[in-house]
VOBA-1610 file (N, C-alpha, C; in pm, whole numbers, padded with zeros to 5 digits, always signed):
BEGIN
Unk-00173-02232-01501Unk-00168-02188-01362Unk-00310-02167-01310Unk-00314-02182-01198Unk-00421-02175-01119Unk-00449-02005-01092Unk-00515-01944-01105Unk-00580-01744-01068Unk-00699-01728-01034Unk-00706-01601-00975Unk-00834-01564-00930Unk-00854-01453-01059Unk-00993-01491-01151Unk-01030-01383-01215Unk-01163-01348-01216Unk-01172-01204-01279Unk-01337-01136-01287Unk-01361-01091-01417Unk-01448-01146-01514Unk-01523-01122-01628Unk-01589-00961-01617Unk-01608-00926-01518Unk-01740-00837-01515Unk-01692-00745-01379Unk-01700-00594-01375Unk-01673-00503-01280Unk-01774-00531-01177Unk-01726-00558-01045Unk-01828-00565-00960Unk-01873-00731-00932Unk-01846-00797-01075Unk-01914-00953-01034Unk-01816-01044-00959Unk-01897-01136-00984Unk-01806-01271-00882Unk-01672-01304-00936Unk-01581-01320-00881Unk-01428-01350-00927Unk-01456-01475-00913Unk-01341-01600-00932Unk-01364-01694-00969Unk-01224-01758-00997Unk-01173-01869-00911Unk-01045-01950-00945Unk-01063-02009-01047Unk-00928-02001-01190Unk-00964-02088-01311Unk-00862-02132-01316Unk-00807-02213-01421Unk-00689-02267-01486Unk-00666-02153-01590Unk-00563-02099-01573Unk-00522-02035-01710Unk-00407-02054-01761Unk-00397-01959-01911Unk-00244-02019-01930Unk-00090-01951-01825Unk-00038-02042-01829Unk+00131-01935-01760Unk+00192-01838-01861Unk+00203-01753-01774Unk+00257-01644-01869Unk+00415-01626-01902Unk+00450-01577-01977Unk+00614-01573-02042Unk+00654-01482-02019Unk+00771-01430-02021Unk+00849-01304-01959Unk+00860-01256-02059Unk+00838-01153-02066Unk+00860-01013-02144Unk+01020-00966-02186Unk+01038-00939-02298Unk+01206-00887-02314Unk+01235-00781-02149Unk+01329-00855-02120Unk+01368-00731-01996Unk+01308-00775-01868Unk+01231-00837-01898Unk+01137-00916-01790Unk+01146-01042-01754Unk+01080-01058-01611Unk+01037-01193-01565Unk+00962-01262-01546Unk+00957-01398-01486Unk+00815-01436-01431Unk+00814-01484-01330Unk+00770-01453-01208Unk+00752-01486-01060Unk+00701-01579-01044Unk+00730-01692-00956Unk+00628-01774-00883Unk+00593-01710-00770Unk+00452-01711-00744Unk+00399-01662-00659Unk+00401-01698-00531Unk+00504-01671-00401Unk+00472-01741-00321Unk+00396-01698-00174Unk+00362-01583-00204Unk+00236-01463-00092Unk+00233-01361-00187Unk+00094-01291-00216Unk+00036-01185-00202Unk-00064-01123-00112Unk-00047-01008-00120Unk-00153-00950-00071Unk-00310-00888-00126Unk-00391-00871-00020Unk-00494-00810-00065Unk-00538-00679-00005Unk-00524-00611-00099Unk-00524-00451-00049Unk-00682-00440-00096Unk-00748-00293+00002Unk-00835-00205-00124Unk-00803-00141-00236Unk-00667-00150-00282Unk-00659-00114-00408Unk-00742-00255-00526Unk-00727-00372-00477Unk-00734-00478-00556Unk-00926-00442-00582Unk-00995-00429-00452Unk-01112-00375-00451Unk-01143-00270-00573Unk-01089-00166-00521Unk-01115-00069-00613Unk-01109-00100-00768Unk-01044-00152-00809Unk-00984-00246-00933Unk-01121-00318-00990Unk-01115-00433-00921Unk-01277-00514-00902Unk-01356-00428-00950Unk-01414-00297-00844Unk-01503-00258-00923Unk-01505-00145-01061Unk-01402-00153-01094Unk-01425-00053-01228Unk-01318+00106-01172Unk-01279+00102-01059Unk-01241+00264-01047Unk-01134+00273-01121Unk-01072+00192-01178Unk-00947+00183-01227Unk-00953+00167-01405Unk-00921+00268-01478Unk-00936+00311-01620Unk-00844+00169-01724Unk-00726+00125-01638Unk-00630+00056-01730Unk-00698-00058-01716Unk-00771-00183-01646Unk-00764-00278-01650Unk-00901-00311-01771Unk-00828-00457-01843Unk-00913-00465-01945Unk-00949-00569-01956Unk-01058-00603-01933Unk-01113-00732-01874Unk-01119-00887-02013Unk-01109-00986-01967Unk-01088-01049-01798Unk-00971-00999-01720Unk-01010-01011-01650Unk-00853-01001-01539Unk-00799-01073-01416Unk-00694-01092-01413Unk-00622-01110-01294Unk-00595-00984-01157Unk-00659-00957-01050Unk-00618-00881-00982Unk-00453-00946-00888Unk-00411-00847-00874Unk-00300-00844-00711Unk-00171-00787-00758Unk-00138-00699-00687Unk+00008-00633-00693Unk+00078-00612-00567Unk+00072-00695-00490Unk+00173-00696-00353Unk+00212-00862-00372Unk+00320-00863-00392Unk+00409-00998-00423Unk+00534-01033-00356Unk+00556-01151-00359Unk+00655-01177-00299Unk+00691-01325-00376Unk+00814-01370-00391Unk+00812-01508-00496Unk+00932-01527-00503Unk+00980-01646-00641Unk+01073-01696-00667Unk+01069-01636-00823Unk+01212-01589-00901Unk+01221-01557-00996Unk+01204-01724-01071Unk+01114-01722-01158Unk+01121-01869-01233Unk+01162-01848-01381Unk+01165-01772-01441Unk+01227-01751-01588Unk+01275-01611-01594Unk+01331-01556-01693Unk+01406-01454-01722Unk+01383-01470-01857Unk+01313-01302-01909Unk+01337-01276-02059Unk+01470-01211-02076Unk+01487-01223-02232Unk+01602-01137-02296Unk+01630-01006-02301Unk+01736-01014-02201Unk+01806-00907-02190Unk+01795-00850-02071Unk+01788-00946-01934Unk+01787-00934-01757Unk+01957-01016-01754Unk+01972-00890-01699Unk+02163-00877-01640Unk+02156-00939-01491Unk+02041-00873-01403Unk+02059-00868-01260Unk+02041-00988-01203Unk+01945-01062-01236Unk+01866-01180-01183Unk+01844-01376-01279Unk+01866-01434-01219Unk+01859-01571-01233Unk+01769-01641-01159Unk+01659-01763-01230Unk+01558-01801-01206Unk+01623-01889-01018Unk+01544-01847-00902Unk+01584-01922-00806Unk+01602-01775-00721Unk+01601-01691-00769Unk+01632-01597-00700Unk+01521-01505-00599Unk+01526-01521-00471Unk+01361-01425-00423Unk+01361-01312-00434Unk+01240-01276-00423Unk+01231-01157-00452Unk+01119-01082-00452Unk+01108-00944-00452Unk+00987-00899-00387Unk+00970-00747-00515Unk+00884-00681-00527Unk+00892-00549-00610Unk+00789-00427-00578Unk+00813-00358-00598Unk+00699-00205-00603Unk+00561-00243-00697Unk+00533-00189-00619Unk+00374-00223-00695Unk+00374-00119-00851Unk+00469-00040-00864Unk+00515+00081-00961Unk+00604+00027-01028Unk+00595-00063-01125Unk+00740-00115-01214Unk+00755-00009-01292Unk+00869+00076-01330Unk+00910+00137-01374Unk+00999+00118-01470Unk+00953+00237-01600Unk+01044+00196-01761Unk+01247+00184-01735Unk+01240+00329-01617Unk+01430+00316-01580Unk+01447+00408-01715Unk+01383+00464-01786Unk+01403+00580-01899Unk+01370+00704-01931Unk+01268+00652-01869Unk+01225+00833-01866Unk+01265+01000-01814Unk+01202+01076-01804Unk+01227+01156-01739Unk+01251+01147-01593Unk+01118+01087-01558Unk+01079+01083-01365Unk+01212+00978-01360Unk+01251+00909-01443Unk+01265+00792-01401Unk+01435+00844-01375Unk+01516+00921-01485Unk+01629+00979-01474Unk+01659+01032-01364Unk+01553+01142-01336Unk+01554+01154-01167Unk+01575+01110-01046Unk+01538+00976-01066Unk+01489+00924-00927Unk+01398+00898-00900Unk+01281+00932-00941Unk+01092+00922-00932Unk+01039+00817-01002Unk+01103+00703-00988Unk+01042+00584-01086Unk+00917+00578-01032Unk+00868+00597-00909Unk+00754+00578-00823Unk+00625+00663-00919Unk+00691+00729-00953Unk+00582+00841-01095Unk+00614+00779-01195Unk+00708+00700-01240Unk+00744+00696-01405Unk+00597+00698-01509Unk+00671+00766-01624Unk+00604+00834-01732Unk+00540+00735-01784Unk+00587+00588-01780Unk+00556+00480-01877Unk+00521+00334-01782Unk+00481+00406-01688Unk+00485+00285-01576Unk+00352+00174-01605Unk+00431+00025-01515Unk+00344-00048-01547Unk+00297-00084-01419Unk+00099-00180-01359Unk+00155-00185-01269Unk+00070-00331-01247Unk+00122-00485-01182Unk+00023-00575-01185Unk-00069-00565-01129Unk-00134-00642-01176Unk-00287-00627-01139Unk-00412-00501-01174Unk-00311-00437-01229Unk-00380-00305-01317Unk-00364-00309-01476Unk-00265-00284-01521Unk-00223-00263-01629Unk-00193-00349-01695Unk-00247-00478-01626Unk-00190-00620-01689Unk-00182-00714-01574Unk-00251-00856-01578Unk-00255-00957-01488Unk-00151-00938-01387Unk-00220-01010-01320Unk-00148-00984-01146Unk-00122-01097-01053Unk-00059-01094-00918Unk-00073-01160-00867Unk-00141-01271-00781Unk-00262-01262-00812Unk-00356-01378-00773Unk-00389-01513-00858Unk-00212-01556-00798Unk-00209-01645-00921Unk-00073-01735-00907Unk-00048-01798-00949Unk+00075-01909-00925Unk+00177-01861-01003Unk+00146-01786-01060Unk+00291-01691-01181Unk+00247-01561-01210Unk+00322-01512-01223Unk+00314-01319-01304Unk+00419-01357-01334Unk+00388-01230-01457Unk+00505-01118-01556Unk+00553-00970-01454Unk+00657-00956-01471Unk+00697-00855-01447Unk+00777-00764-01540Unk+00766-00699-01602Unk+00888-00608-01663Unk+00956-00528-01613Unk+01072-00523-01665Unk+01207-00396-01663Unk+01239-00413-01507Unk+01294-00578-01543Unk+01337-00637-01395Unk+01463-00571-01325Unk+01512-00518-01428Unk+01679-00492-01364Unk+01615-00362-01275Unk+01517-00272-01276Unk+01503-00150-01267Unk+01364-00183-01152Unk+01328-00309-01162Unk+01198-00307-01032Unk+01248-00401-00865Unk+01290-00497-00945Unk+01268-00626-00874Unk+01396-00609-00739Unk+01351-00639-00668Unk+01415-00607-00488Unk+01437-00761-00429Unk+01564-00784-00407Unk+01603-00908-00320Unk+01572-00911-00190Unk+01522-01045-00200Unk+01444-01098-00057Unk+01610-01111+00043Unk+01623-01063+00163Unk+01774-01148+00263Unk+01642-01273+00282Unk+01752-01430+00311Unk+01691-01518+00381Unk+01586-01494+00481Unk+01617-01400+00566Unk+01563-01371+00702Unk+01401-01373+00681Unk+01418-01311+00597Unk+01267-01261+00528Unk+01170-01371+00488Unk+01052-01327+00575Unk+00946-01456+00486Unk+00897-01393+00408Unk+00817-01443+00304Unk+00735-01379+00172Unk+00587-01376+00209Unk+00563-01404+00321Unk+00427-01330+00369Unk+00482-01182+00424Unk+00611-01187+00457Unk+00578-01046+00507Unk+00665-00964+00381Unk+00750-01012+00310Unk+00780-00924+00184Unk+00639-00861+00118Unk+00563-00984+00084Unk+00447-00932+00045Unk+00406-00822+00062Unk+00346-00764+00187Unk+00313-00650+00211Unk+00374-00550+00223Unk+00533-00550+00191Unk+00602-00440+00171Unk+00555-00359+00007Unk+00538-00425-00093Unk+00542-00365-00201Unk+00417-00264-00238Unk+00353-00228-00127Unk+00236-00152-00161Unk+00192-00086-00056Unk+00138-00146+00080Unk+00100-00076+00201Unk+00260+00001+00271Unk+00339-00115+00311Unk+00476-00065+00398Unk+00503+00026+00327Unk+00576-00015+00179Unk+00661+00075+00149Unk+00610+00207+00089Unk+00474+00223+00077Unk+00375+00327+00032Unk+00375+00416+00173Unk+00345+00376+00277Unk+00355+00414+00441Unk+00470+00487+00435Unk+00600+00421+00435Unk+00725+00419+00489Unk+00732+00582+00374Unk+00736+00574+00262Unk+00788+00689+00194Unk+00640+00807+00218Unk+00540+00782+00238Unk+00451+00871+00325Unk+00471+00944+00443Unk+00581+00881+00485Unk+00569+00936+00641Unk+00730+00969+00644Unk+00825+00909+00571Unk+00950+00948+00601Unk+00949+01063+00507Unk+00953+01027+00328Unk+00950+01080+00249Unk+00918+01235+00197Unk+00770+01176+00161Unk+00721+01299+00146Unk+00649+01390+00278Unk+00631+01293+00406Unk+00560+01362+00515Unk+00729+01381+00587Unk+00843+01423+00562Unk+00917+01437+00623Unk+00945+01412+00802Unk+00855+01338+00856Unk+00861+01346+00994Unk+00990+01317+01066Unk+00948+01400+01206Unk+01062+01439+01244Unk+01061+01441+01423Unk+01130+01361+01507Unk+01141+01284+01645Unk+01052+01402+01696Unk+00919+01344+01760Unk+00897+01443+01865Unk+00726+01502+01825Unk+00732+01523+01687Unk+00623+01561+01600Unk+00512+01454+01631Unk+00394+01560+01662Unk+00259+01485+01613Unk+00217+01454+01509Unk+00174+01361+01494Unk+00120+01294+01385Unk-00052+01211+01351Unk-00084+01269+01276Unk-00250+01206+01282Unk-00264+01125+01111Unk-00303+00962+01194Unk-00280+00872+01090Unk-00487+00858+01075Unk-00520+00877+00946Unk-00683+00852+00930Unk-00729+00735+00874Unk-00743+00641+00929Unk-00775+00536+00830Unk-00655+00403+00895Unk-00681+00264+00963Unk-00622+00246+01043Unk-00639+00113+00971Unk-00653+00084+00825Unk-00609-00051+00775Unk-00500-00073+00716Unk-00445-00185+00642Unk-00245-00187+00602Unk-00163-00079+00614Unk-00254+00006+00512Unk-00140+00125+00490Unk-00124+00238+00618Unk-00265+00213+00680Unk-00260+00385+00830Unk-00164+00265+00942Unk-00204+00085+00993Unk-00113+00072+01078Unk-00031+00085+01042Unk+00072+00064+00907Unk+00192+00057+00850Unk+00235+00192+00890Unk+00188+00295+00862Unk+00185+00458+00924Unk+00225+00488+01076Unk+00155+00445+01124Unk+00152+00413+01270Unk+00296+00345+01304Unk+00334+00217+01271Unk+00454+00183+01305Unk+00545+00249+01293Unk+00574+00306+01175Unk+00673+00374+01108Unk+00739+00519+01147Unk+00591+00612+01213Unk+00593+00729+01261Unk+00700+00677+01373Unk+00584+00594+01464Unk+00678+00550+01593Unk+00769+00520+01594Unk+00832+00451+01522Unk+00954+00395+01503Unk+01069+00530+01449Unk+01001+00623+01428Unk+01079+00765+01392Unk+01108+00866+01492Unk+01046+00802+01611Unk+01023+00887+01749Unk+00907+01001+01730Unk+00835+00961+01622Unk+00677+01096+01640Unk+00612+00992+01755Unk+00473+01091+01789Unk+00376+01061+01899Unk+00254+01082+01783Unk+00140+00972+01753Unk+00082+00919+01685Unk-00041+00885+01695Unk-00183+00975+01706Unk-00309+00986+01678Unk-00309+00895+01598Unk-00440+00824+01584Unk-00443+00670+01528Unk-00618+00741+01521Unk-00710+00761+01393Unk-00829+00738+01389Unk-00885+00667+01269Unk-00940+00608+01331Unk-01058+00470+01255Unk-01217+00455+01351Unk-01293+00375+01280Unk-01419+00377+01360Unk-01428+00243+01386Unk-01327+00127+01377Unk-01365-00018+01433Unk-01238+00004+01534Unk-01321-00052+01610Unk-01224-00091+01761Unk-01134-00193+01715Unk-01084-00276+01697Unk-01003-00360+01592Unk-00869-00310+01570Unk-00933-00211+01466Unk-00825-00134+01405Unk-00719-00034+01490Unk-00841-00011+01624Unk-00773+00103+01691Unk-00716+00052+01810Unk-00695-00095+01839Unk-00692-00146+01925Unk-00513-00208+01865Unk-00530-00271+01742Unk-00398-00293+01638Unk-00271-00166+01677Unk-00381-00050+01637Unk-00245+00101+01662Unk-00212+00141+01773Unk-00329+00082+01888Unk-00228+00139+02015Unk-00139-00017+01999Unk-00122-00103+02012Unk-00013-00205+02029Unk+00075-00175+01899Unk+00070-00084+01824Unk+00231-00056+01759Unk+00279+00060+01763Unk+00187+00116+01887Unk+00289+00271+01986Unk+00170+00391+01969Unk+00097+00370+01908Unk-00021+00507+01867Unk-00002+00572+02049Unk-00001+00646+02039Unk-00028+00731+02214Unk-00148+00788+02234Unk-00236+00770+02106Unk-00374+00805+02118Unk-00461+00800+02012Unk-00561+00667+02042Unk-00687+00627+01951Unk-00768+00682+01951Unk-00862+00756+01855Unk-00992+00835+01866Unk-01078+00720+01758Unk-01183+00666+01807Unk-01312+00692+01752Unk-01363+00783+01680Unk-01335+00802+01531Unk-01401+00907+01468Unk-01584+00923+01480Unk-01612+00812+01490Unk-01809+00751+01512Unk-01844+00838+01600Unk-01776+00842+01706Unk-01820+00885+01875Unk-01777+00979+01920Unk-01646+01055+01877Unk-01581+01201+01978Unk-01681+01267+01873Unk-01748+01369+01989Unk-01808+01487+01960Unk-01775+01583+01887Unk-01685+01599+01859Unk-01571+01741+01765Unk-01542+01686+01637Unk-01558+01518+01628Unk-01514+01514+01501Unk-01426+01445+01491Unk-01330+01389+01368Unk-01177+01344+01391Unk-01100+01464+01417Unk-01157+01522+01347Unk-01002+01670+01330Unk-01043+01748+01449Unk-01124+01745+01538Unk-01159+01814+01662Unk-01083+01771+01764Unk-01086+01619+01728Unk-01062+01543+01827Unk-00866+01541+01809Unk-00817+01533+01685Unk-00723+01526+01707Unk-00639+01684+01728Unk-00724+01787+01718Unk-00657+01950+01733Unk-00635+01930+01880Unk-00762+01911+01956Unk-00786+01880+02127Unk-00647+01769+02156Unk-00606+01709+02119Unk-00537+01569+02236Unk-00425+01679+02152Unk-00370+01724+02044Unk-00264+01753+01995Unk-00222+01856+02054Unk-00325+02006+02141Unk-00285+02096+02180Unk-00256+02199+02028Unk-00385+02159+01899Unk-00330+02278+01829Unk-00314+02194+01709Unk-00321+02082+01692Unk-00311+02038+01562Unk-00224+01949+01542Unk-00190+01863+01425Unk-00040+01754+01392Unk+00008+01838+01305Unk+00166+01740+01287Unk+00235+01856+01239Unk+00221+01761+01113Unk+00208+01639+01075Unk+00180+01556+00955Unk+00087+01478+00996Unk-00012+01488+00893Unk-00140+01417+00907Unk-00127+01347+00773Unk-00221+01235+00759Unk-00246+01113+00681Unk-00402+01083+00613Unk-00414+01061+00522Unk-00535+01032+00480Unk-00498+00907+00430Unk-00504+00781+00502Unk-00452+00681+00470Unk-00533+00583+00412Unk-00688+00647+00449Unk-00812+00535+00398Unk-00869+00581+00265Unk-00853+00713+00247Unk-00888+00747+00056Unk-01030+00814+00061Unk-01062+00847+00108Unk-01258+00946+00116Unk-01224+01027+00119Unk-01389+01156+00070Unk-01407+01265+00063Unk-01368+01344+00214Unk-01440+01236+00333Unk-01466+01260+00480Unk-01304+01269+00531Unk-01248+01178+00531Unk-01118+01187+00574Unk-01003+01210+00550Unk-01039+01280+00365Unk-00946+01358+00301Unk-00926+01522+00375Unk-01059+01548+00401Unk-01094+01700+00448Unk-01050+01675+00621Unk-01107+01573+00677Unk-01070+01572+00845Unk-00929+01557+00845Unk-00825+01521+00768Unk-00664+01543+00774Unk-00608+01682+00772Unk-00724+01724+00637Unk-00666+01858+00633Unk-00666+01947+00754Unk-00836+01914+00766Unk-00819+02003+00899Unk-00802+02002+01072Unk-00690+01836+01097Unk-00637+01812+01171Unk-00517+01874+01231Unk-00483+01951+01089Unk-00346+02013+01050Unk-00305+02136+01166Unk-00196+02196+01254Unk-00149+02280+01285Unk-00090+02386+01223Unk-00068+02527+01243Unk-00002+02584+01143Unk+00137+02576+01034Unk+00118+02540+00942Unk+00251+02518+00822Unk+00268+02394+00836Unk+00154+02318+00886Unk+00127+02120+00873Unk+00168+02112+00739Unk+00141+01954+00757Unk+00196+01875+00615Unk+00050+01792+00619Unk-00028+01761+00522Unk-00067+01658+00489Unk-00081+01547+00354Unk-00042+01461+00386Unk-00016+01383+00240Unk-00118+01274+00238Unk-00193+01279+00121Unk-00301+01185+00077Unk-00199+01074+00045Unk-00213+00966+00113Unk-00229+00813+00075Unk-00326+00733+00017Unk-00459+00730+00039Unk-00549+00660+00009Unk-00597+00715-00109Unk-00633+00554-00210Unk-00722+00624-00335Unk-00814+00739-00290Unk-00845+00804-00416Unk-01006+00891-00398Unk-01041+00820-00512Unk-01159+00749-00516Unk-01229+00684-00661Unk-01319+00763-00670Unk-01293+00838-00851Unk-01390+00915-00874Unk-01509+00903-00855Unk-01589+00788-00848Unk-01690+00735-00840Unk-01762+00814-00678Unk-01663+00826-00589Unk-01710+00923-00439Unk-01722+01066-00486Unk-01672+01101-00610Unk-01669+01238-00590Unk-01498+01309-00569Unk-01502+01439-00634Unk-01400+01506-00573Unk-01389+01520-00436Unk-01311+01495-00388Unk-01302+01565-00209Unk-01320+01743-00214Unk-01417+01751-00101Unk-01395+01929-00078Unk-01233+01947+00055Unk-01197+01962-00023Unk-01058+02044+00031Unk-01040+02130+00111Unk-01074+02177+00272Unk-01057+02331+00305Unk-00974+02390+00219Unk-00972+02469+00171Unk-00871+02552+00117Unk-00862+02653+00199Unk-00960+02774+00206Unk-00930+02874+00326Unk-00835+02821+00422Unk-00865+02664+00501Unk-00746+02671+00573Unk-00625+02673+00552Unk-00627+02604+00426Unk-00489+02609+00417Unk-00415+02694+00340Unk-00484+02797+00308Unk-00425+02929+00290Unk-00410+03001+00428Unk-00455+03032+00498Unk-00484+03093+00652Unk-00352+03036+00697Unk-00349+02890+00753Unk-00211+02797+00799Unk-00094+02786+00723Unk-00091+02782+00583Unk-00007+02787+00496Unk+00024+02640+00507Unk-00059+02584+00518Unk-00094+02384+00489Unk+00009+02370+00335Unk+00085+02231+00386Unk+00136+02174+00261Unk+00023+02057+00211Unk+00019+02053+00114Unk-00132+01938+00011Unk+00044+01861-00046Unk+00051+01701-00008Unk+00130+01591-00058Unk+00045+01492-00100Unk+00114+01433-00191Unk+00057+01351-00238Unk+00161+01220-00254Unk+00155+01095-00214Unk+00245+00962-00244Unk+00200+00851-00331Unk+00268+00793-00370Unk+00294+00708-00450Unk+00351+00673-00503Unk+00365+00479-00385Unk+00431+00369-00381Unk+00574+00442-00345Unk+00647+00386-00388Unk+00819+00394-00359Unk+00893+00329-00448Unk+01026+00354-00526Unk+01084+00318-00622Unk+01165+00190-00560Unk+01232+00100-00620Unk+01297+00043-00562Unk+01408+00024-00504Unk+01492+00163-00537Unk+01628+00177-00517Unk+01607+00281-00384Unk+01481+00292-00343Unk+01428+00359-00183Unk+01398+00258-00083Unk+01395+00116-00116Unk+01401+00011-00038Unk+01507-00028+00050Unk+01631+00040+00073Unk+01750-00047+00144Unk+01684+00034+00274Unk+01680+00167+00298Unk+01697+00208+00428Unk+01568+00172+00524Unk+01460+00137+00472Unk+01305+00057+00517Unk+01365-00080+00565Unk+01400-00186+00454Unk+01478-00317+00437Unk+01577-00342+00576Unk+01667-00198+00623Unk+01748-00174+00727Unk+01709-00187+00858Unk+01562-00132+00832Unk+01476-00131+00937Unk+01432-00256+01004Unk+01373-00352+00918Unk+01337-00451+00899Unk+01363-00576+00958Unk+01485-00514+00924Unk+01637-00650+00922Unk+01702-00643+01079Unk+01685-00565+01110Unk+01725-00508+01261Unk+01612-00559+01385Unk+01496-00502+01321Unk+01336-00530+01396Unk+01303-00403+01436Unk+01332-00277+01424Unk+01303-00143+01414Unk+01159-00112+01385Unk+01086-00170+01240Unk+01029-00194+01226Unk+00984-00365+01193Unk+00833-00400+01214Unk+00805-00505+01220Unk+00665-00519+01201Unk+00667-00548+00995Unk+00561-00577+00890Unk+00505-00692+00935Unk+00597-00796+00980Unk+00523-00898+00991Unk+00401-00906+01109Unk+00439-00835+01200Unk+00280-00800+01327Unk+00185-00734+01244Unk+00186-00682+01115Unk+00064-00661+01011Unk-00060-00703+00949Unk+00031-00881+00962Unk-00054-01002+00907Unk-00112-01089+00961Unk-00300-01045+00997Unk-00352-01045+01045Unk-00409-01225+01040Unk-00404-01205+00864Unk-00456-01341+00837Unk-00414-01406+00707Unk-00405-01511+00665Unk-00356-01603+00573Unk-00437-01696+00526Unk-00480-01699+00374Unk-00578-01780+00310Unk-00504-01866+00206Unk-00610-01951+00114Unk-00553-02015-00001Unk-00664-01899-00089Unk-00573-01970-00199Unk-00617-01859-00343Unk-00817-01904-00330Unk-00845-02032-00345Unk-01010-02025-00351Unk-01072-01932-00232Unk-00997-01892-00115Unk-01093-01801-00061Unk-01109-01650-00087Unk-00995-01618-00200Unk-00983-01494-00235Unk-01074-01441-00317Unk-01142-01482-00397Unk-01278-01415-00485Unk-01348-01356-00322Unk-01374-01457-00271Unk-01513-01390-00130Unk-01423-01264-00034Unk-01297-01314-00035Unk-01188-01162+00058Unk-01230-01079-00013Unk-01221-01073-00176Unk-01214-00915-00240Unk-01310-00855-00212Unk-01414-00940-00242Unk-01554-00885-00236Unk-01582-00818-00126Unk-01563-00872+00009Unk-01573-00817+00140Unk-01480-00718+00159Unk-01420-00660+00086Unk-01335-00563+00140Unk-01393-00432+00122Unk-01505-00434+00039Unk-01589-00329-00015Unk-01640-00271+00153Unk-01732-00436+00201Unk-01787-00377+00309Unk-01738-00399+00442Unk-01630-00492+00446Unk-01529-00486+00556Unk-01423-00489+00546Unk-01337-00362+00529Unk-01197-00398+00472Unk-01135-00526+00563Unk-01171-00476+00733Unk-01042-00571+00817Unk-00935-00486+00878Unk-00870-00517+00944Unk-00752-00489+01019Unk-00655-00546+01008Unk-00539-00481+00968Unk-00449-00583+00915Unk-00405-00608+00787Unk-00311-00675+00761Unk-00303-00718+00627Unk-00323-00872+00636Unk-00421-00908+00495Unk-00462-01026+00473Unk-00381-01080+00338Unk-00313-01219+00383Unk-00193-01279+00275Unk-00249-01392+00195Unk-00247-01397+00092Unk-00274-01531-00018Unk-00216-01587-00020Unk-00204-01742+00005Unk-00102-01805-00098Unk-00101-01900-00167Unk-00077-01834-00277Unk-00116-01922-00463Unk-00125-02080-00443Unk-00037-02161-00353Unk+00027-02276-00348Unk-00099-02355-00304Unk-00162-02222-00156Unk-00286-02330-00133Unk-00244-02370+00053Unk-00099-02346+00062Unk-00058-02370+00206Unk-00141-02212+00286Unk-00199-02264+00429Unk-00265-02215+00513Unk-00132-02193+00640
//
């Protein structure tokens, strides 16, 4: 198969021939037919990420055709589409008995923990327990970006940010995962502060309902000044959707009294711990959330959405490459993430 890989944290990635990989007992193997490229794949690239063991394959937002089946998959037959959580989950554990496969104890995840999607095939394991059917309707550029930004968003903002018709909301960070935020709020009936510092980005969230873009660069007060001022007092769920020290703390203290805020975005140790108000949020009695990804058996009522046009992933995808331009995407995402979600596809079709 044809992949994008990197020898070296930080160095040049590089399309090779490698071998195709085999399905795992319990597992499958995807043909690749869109992924995505997140800053998680970035972060990865450069080293923030402890599991990956080089060489590697980056990408974990997929979308494909089931092409083989290992021993002992009940659910699925090669031909079948299909899309998955960026969180494959064991289906044994504790979290997993629960309901929290999105935590599982033993989780695996591509492009981290083992080759990924930037590539004409992946492995997937513990298919019966990950893997999510594509309806026809669905293209696999926009499945794609469900398995990591949407559905990471969608259980951010429904989930654990409980939002609720009417509620302010302050989304920080206005690439896949904050517009995905943005839609989603709206589409819940919240009213939706949108801050980023490229006009781009903030220009993307008012056209998917934001009722108000701030310039974090330029308002005088700040983000969290700026969004206490337009809010009358604060949001009632705020977002740290871009992953920094800066806009971990400006969520917090965007917050109104007995707010919610839930970190979305990595923090790579490499920035540092975030300083946290805490005073405030002892003073306010601030909730500190934290998300990650979404299990797959939390996919129908998003999927519902979808399928209707309620919500609409596909106005996400900004842009569409072949796999050789993806070494130079990753790289640039360091210093321009983009707006939008940007789609691969393995095949080479534009």
């Amino acid at each position: 198969m044809r992949a994008v890989v990197f020898e070296g944290f930080g160095q040049e990635a590089r399309v090779r021939d490698l071998p195709d990989p085999t399905p795992p007992a319990g597992g499958v193997v995807v043909r690749v037919e869109a992924t995505g490229l997140c800053r998680s794949d970035w972060h990865g690239w450069m080293g923030h990420d402890p599991d990956i063991v080089l060489p590697h394959v980056p990408g974990h937002e997929l979308a494909g055709v089931v092409e083989e089946t290992g021993p002992g998959v009940h659910n699925w037959r090669p031909g079948d589409r299909v899309t998955v959580p960026f969180v494959c989950a064991c289906g044994r554990c504790s979290a997993c008995a629960a309901g929290a496969q999105q935590v599982c104890e033993r989780q695996t995840q591509p492009g981290f923990t083992h080759w990924g999607s930037f590539a004409q095939y992946v492995a997937l394991e513990h298919a019966d327990v990950n893997l999510v059917a594509l309806p026809e309707g669905l293209s696999y550029a926009t499945a794609a970006g469900l398995g990591c930004r949407f559905a990471t968003a969608f259980r951010a903002v429904v989930g654990q940010g409980r939002v609720a018709p009417g509620e302010w909301v302050a989304v920080h960070g206005c690439g896949g995962v904050g517009l995905s935020a943005v839609m989603i709020a709206v589409a819940c009936g919240a009213r939706v502060v949108a801050v980023d510092v490229s006009q781009r980005a903030l220009e993307l969230a008012r056209a998917f309902g934001a009722s108000v873009c701030v310039d974090a660069s330029a308002h005088p007060a700040g983000a969290d000044g700026a969004v206490r001022e337009l809010t009358g007092g604060g949001a009632a769920l705020s977002l740290d959707a871009l992953g920094s020290p800066v806009t971990c703390a400006a969520s917090v203290r965007s917050l109104r009294r007995q707010g919610r805020h839930v970190q979305v975005g990595l923090l790579p140790s490499a920035a540092g711990d975030p300083v946290v108000p805490m005073a405030r949020v002892i003073a306010l009695e601030l909730e500190i959330l934290g998300s990650h990804g979404m299990a797959a058996h939390d996919y129908p009522p998003m999927m519902d959405m979808v399928l209707v046009g309620t919500l609409r992933p596909d106005l996400l995808v900004t842009s569409t490459i072949a796999l050789d331009a993806a070494p130079a995407a990753l790289a640039a995402m360091g210093t321009a993430p983009g707006a939008g979600v940007t789609i691969i596809e393995p095949s080479g079709k534009t």
